[in-house]
TORSELO-45943 format. One record per residue (C-alpha): residue number from 1; x negated, y, z. Coordinates in pm, whole numbers. Example, Ala and Ser with C-alpha at 12.3 -4.5 7.8 and 13.67 -1.06 7.14 Angstrom:
BEGIN
+------+--------+--------+--------+
| resi |     xx |     yy |     zz |
+------+--------+--------+--------+
|    1 |  -1230 |   -450 |    780 |
|    2 |  -1367 |   -106 |    714 |
+------+--------+--------+--------+
//
This chain:
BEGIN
+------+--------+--------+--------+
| resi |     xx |     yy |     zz |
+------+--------+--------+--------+
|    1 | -28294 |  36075 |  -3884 |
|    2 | -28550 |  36256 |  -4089 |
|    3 | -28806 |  36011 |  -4269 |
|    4 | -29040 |  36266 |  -4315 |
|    5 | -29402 |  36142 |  -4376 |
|    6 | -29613 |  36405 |  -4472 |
|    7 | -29889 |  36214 |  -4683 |
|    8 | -30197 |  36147 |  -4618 |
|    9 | -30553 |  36277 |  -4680 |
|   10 | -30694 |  36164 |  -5001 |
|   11 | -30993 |  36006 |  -4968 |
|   12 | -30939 |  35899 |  -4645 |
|   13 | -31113 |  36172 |  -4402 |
|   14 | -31497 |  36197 |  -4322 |
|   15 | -31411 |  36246 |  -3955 |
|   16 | -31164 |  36166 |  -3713 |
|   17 | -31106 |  36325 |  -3367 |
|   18 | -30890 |  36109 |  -3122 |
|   19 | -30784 |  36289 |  -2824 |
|   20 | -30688 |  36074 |  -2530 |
|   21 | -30836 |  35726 |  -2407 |
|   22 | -30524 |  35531 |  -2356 |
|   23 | -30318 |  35253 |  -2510 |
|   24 | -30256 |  35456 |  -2845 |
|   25 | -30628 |  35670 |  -2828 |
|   26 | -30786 |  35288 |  -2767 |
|   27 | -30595 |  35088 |  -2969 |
|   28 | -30623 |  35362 |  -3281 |
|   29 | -31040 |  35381 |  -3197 |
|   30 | -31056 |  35004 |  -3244 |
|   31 | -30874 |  34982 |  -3530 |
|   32 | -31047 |  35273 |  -3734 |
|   33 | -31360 |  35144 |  -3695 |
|   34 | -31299 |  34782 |  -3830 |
|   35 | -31088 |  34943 |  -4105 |
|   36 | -31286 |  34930 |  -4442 |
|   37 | -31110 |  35249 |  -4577 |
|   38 | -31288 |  35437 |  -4264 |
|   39 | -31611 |  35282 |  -4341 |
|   40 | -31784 |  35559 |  -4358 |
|   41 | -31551 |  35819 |  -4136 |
|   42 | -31718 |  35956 |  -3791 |
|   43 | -31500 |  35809 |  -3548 |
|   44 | -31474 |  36064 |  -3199 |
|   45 | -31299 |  35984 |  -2902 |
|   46 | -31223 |  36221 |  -2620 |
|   47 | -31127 |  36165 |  -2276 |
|   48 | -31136 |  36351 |  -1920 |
|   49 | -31323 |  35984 |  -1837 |
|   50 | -31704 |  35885 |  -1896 |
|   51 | -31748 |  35610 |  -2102 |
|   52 | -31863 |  35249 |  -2071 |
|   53 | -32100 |  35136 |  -2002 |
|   54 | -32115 |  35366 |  -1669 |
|   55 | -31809 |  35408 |  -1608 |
|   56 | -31619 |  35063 |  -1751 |
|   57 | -31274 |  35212 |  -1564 |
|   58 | -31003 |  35406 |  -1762 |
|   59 | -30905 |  35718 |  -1569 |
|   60 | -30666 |  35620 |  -1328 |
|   61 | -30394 |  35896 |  -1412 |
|   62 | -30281 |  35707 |  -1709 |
|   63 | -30034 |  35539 |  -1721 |
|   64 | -30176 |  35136 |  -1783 |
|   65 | -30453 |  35194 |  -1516 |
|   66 | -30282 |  34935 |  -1290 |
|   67 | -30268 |  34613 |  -1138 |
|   68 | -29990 |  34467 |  -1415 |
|   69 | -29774 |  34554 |  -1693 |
|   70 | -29498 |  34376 |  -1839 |
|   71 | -29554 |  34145 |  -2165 |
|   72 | -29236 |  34032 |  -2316 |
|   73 | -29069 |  34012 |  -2711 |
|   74 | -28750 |  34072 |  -2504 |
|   75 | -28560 |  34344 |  -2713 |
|   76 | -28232 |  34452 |  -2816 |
|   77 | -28453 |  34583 |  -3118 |
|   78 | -28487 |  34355 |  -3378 |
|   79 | -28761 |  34539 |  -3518 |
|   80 | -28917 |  34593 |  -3159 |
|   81 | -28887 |  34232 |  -3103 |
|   82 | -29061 |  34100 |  -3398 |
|   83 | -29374 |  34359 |  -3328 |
|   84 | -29361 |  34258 |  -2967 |
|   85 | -29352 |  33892 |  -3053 |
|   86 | -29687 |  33953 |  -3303 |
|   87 | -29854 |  34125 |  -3011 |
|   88 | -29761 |  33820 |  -2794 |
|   89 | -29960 |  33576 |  -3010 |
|   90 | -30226 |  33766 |  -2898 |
|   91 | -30188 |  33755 |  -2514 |
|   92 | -30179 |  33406 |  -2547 |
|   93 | -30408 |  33278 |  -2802 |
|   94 | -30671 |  33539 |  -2845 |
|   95 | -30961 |  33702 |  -2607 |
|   96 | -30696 |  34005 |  -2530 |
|   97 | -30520 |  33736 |  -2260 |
|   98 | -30850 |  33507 |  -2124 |
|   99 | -31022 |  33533 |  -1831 |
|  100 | -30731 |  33653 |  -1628 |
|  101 | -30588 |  33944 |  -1780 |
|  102 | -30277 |  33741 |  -1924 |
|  103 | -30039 |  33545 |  -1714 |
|  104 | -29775 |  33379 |  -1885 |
|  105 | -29523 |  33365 |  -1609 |
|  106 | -29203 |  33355 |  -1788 |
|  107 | -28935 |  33619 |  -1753 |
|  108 | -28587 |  33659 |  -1638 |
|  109 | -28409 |  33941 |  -1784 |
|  110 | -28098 |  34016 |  -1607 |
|  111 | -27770 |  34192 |  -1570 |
|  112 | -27469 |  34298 |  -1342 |
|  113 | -27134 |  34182 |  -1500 |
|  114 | -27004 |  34432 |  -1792 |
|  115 | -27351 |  34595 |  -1861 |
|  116 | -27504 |  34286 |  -1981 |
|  117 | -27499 |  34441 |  -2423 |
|  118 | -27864 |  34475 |  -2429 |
|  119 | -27961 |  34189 |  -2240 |
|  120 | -27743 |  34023 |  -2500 |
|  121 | -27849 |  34158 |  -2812 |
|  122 | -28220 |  34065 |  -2691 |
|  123 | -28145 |  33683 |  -2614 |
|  124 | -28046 |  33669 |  -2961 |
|  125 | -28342 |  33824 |  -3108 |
|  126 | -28565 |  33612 |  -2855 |
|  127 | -28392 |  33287 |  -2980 |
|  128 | -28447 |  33412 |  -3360 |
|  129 | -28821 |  33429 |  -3244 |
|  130 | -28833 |  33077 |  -3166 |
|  131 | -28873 |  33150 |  -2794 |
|  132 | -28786 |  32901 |  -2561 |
|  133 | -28474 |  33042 |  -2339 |
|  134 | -28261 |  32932 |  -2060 |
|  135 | -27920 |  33086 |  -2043 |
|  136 | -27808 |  33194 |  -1667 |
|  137 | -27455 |  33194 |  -1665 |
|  138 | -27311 |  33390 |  -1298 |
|  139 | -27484 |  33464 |   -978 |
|  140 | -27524 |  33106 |   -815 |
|  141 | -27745 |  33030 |  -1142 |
|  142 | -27965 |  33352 |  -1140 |
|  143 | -28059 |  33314 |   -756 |
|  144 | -28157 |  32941 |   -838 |
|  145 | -28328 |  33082 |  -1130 |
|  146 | -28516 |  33362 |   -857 |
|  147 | -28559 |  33065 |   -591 |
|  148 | -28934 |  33107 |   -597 |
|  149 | -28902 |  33482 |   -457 |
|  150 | -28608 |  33384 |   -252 |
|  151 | -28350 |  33633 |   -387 |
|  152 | -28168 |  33757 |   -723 |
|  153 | -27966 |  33988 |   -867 |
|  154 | -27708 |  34021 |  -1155 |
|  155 | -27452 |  33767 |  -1293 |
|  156 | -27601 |  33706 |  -1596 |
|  157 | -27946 |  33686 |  -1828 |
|  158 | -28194 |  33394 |  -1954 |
|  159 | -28543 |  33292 |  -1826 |
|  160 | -28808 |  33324 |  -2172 |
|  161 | -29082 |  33084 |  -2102 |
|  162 | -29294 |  33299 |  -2316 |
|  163 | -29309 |  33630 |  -2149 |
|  164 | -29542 |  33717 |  -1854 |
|  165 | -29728 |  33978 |  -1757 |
|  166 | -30096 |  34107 |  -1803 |
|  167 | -30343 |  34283 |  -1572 |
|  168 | -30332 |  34589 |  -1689 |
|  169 | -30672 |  34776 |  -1529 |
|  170 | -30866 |  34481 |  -1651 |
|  171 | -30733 |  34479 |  -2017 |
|  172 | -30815 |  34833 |  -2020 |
|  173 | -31157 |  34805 |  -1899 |
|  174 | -31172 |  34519 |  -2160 |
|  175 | -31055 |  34681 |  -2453 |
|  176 | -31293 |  35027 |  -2357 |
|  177 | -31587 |  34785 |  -2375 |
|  178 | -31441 |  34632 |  -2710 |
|  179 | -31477 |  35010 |  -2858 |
|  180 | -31787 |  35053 |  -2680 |
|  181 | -31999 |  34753 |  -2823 |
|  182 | -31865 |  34842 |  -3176 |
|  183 | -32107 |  35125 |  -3213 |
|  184 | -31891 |  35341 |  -3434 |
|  185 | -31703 |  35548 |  -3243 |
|  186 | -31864 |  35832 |  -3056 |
|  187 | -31768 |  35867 |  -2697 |
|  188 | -31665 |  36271 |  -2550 |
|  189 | -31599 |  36338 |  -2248 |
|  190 | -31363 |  36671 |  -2137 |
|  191 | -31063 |  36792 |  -2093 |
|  192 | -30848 |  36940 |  -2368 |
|  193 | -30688 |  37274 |  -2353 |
|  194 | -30557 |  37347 |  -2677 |
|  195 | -30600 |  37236 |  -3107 |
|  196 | -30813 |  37425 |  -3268 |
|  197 | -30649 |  37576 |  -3600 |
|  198 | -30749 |  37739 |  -3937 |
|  199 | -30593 |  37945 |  -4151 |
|  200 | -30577 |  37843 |  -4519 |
|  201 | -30615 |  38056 |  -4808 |
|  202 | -30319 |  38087 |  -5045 |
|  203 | -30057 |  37998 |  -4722 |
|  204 | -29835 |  38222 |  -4526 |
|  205 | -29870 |  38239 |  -4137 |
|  206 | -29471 |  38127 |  -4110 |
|  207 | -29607 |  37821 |  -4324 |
|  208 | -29858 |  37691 |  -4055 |
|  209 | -30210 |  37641 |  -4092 |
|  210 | -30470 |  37330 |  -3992 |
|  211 | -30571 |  37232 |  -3737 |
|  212 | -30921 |  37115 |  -3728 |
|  213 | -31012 |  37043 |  -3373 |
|  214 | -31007 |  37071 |  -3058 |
|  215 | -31092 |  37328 |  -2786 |
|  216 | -31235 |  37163 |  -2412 |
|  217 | -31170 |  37350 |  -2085 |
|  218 | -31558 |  37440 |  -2104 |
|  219 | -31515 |  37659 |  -2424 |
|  220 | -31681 |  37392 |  -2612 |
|  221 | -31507 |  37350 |  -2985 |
|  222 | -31498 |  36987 |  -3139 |
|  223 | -31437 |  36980 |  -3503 |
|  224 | -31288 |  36727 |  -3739 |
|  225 | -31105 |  36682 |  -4089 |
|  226 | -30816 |  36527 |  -3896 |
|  227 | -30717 |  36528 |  -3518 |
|  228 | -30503 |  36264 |  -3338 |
|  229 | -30311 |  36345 |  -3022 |
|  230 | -30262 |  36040 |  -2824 |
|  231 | -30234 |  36208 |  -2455 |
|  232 | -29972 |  35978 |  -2378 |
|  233 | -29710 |  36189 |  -2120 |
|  234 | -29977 |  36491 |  -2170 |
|  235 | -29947 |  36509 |  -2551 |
|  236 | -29677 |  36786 |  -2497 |
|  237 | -29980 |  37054 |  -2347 |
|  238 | -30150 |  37062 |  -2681 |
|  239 | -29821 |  36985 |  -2957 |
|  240 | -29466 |  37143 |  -2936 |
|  241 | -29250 |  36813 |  -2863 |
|  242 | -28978 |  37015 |  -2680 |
|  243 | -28655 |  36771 |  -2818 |
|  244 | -28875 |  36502 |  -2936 |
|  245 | -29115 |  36322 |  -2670 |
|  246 | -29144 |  36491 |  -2289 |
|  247 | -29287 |  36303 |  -1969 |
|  248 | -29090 |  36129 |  -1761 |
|  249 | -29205 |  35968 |  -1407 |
|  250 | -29146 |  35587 |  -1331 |
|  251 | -29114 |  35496 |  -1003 |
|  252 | -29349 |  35193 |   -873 |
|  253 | -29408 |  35074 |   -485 |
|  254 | -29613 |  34778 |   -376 |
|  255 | -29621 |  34581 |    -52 |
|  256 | -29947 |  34465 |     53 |
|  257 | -29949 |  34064 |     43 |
|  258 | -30154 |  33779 |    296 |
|  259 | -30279 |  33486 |    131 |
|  260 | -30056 |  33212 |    189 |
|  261 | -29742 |  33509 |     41 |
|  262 | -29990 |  33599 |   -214 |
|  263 | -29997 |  33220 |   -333 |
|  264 | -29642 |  33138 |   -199 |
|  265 | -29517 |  33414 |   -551 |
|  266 | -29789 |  33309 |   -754 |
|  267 | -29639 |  33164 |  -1014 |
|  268 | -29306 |  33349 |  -1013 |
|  269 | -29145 |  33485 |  -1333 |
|  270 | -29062 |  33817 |  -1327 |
|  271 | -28702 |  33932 |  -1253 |
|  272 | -28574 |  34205 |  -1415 |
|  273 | -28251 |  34354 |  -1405 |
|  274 | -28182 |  34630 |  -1650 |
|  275 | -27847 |  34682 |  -1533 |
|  276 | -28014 |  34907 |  -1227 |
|  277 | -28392 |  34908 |  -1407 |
|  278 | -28548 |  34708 |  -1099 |
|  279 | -28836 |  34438 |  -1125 |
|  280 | -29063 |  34305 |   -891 |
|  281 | -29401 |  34142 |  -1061 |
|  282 | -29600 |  33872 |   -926 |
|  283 | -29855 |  33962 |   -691 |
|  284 | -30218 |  34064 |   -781 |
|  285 | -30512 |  34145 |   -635 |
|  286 | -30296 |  34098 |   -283 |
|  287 | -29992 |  34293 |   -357 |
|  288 | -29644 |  34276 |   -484 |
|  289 | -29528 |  34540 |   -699 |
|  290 | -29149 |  34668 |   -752 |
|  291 | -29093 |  34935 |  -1005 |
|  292 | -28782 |  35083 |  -1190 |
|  293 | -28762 |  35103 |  -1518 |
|  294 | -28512 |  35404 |  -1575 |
|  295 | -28429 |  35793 |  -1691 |
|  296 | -28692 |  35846 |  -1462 |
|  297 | -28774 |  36208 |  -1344 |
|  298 | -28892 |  36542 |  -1550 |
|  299 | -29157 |  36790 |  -1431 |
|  300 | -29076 |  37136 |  -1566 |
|  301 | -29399 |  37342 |  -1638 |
|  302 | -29400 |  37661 |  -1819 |
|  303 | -29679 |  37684 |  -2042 |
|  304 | -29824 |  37896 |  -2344 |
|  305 | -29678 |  37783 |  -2650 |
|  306 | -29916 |  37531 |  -2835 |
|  307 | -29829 |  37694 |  -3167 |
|  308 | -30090 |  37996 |  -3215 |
|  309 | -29869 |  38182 |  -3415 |
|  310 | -29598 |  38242 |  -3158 |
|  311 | -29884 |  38246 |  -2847 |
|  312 | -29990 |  38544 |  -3045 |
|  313 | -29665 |  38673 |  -2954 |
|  314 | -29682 |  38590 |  -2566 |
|  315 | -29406 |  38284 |  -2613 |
|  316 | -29414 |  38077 |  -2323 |
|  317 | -29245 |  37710 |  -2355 |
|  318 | -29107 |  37425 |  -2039 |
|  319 | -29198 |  37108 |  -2108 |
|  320 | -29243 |  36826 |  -1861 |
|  321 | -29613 |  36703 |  -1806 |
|  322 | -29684 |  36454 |  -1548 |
|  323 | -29790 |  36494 |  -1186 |
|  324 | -30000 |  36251 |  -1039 |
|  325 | -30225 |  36218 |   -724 |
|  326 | -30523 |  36386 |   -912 |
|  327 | -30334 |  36688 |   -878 |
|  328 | -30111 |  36633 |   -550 |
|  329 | -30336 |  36367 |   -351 |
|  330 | -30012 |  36364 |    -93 |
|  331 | -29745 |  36297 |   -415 |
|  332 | -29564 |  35975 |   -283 |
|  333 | -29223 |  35906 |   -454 |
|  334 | -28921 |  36086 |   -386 |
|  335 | -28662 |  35894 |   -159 |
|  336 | -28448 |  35811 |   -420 |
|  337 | -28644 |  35635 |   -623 |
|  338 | -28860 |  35429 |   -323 |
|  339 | -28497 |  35371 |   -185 |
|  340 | -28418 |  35164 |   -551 |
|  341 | -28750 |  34961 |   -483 |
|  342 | -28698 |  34919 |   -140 |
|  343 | -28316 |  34773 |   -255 |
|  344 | -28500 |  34580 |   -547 |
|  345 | -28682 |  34388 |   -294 |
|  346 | -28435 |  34331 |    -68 |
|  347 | -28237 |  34128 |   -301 |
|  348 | -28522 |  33959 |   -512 |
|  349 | -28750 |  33916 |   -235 |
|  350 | -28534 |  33897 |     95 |
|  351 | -28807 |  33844 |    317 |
|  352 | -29036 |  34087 |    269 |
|  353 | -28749 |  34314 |    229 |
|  354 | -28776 |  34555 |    492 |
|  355 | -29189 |  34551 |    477 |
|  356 | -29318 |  34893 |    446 |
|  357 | -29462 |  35024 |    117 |
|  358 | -29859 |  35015 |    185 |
|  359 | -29847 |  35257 |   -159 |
|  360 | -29615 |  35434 |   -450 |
|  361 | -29698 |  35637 |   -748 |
|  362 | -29544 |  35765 |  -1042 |
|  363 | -29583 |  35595 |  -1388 |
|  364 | -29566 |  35853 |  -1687 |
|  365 | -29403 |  35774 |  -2011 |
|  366 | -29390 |  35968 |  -2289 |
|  367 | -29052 |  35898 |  -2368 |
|  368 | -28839 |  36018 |  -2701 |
|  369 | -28465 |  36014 |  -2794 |
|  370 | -28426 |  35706 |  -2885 |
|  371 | -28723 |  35476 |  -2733 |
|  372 | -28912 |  35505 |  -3102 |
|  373 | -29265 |  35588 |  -3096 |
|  374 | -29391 |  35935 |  -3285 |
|  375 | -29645 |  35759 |  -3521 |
|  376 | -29684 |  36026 |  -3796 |
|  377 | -29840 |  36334 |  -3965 |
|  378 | -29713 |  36659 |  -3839 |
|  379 | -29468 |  36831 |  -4121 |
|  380 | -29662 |  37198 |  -4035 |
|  381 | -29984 |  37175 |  -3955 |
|  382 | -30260 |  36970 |  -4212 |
|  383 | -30489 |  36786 |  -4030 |
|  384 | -30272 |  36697 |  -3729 |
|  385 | -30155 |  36312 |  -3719 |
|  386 | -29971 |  36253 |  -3357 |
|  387 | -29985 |  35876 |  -3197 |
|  388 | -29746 |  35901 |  -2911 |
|  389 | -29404 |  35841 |  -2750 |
|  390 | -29482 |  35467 |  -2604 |
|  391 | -29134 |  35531 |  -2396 |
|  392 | -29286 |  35258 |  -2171 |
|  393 | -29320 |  35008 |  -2415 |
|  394 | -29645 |  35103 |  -2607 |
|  395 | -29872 |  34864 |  -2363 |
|  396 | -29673 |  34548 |  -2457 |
|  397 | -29777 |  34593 |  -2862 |
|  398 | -30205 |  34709 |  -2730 |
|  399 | -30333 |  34429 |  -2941 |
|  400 | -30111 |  34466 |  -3269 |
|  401 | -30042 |  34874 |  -3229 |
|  402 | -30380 |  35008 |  -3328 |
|  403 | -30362 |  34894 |  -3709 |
|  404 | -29979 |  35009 |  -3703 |
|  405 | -30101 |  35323 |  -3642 |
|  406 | -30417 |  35321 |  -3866 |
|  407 | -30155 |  35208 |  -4172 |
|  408 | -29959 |  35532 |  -4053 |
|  409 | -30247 |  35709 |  -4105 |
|  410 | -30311 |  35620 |  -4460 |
|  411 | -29959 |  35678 |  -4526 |
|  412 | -29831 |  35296 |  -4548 |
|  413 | -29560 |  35281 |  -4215 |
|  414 | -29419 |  34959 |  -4140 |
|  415 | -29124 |  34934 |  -4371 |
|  416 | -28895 |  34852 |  -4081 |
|  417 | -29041 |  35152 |  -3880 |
|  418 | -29007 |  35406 |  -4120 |
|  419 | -28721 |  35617 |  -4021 |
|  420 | -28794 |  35532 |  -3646 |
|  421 | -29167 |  35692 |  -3640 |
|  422 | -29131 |  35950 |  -3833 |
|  423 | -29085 |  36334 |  -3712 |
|  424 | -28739 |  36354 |  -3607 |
|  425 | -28482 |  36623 |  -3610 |
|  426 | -28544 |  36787 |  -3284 |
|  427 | -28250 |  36702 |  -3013 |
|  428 | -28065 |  37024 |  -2828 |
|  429 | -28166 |  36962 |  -2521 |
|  430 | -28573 |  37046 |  -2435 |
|  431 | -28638 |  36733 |  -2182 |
|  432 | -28604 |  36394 |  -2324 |
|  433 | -28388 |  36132 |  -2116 |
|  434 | -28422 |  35799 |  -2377 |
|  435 | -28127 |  35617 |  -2471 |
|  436 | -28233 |  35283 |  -2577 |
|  437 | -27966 |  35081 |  -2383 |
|  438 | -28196 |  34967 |  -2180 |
|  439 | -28199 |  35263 |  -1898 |
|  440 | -28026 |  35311 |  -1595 |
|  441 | -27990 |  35504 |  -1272 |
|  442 | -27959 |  35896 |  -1302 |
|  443 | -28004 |  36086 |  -1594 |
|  444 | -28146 |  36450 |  -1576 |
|  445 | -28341 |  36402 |  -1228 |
|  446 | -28577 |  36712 |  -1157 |
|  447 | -28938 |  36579 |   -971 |
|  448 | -28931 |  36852 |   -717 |
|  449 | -28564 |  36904 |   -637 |
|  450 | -28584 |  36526 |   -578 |
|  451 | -28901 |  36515 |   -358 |
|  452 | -28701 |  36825 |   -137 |
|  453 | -28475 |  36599 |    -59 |
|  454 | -28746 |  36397 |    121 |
|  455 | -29035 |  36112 |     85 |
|  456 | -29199 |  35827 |    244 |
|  457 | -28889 |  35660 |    474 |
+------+--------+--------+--------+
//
């Protein structure tokens, strides 16, 4: 892998445009503008979403707009672990987990018998951590482990007593106030349609140019000595990724919950078996939710290429960009995938297994090759620093992740993330399918061939 790590500007830039309002656009806003080096940098951040105090609510097509997220140091990663377990400190000790937004539920991560490597690999990084663990050794002990929901599934795993699970609406809504009362960055709001670029004198067109904004869907032109995508899954619209970071959609159902069920699962740790990529999370808010963590599906759109030099030719790229119910208000999850929840909850959570879905939706990640985030400058155009590729993890690292990602930006990466957040060689294949170990189900599964085949059972 390339560690390519174009440097940075010198002195630090007298504006910064951050496009996109999520985990990365947040966390990178917050950061900045406690950072002494960007004292006296114009900090802009631009969303499709108003701004607090009007509008305290993320928009709801990203993709930690919902009632939880998973918070766990539980990786195969050693490097991932240690990050996640910083982040953790956080959720429990700090503001980022009061009031409700953190619940430390404890976690059981599971697996069938003969895919159990990651699950392996991460107990012993958990136990480095200091976490307490319980081993779960066969089925009999998992389903005593999963009495609380009633079920189980796998024949081996551990429960961490320091994992749990935060609500992730509210923690969004917190951190956008956070930014908000800080006074330094200045809120935008619009919808991005393309960078904005410059030629330089003294450079070749084959050698690139800058980029130096960003252009809205209302012709409107914001300008700034450095621009940082953080779309999330929409990051490939406005920056060639094809073989480095494409969208992928994550499967989650919920049942809808009465009170006595609602308190009944409570206090449940989460199951998760990433054998088959199924967990169910304790209910909020008066639902249950099951989701699959897995390949997950692509969305092939063909769409002007982001690089002005070859749209001045006419080329036309496919990359995957998410669908959500913004766009389709009917887009309910293809059978396959609400056929995995509806067997996740069978087993975990016998009876409410055959309970009908009251809703489903599709999580996007902006997954990459390997599971690594794209933290870095890009190697052809100056001004262009990309904050991206949270392959579904990126939410569990929110209060730790925005000063990663500012020491990216002044050229000073995490030693031990180096050579994973760096621009890559680009893979052969266009659409990304991550290979982390800790992915199942079917790889290379096409959005609308799948939702052909059928939806809501």
């Amino acid at each position: 892998m390339s560690s390519l790590q174009p440097p940075p500007p010198l002195p630090p830039p007298t504006s910064i445009l951050i496009l996109g309002a999520g985990v990365f656009g947040l966390s990178t806003a917050l950061a900045l503008s406690s950072h002494p080096s960007f004292a006296h940098t114009r900090i802009l951040l631009l969303d499709r979403h108003p701004p607090p105090p009007q509008h305290a609510d993320a928009h709801p097509a990203i993709a930690s707009v919902d009632s939880s997220r998973l918070v766990r140091a539980d990786y195969a990663d050693p490097a991932y672990a240690a990050l996640a377990a910083a982040a953790n400190v956080h959720w429990r000790d700090s503001a980022w987990g009061a009031d409700g937004r953190y619940t430390q539920s404890g976690l059981m991560l599971l697996a069938d018998k003969g895919r159990d490597g990651y699950v392996r690999r991460s107990l012993e990084n958990v136990r480095r951590g200091g976490e307490r663990v319980r081993v779960l050794e066969g089925r009999e002990e998992v389903r005593r482990a999963c009495q609380v929901l009633g079920g189980g599934m796998g024949e081996f795993g551990y429960v961490n007593e320091g994992s749990g699970w935060a609500d992730a609406g509210e923690v969004v809504r917190w951190v956008r106030g956070r930014v908000w009362e800080t006074k330094r960055v200045e809120w935008v709001t619009g919808e991005v349609v393309e960078l904005v670029y410059a030629e330089e004198e003294g450079h070749r067109e084959e050698e690139g140019g800058k980029v130096v904004g960003a252009r809205l869907a209302t012709g409107e032109e914001l300008r700034a000595e450095l621009t940082v995508v953080a779309m999330g899954a929409w990051s490939g619209r406005v920056v060639d990724l094809r073989g480095r970071a494409s969208a992928t959609g994550q499967v989650l159902a919920y049942v809808d919950l009465d009170k006595e069920e609602q308190q009944r699962f409570a206090n449940a740790p989460v199951p998760l078996n990433l054998s088959r990529g199924v967990f169910v999370v304790p209910p909020s808010q008066g639902q249950l939710k099951v989701a699959r963590h897995g390949y997950g599906y692509a969305n092939p759109v063909r769409i002007p290429h982001p690089d002005p030099r070859k749209k001045k030719r006419g080329e036309e790229i496919v990359v995957s960009l998410p669908r959500t119910t913004i766009e389709d208000s009917n887009l309910w999850a293809p059978k396959e995938g609400e056929e995995a929840c509806r067997q996740a909850l069978r087993e975990f959570v016998p009876d409410l297994g055959e309970r009908p879905f009251s809703n489903t939706r599709l999580c996007w990640y902006s997954d990459t090759p390997k599971g690594d985030y794209l933290i870095t400058y890009h190697p052809d155009f100056r001004g262009l620093f990309l904050a991206t590729g949270g392959s579904g993890h990126g939410f569990k690292m929110f209060p730790v992740l925005g000063d990663k990602i500012v020491d990216c930006i002044l050229g000073q990466p995490p030693e031990e993330f180096k050579n994973k957040w760096c621009w890559s060689e680009r893979q052969p294949e266009d659409l990304i399918w991550t290979e982390d170990g800790s992915r199942s189900g079917r790889k290379g599964m096409n959005l609308d061939a799948e939702l052909r085949k059928g939806s809501r059972l």
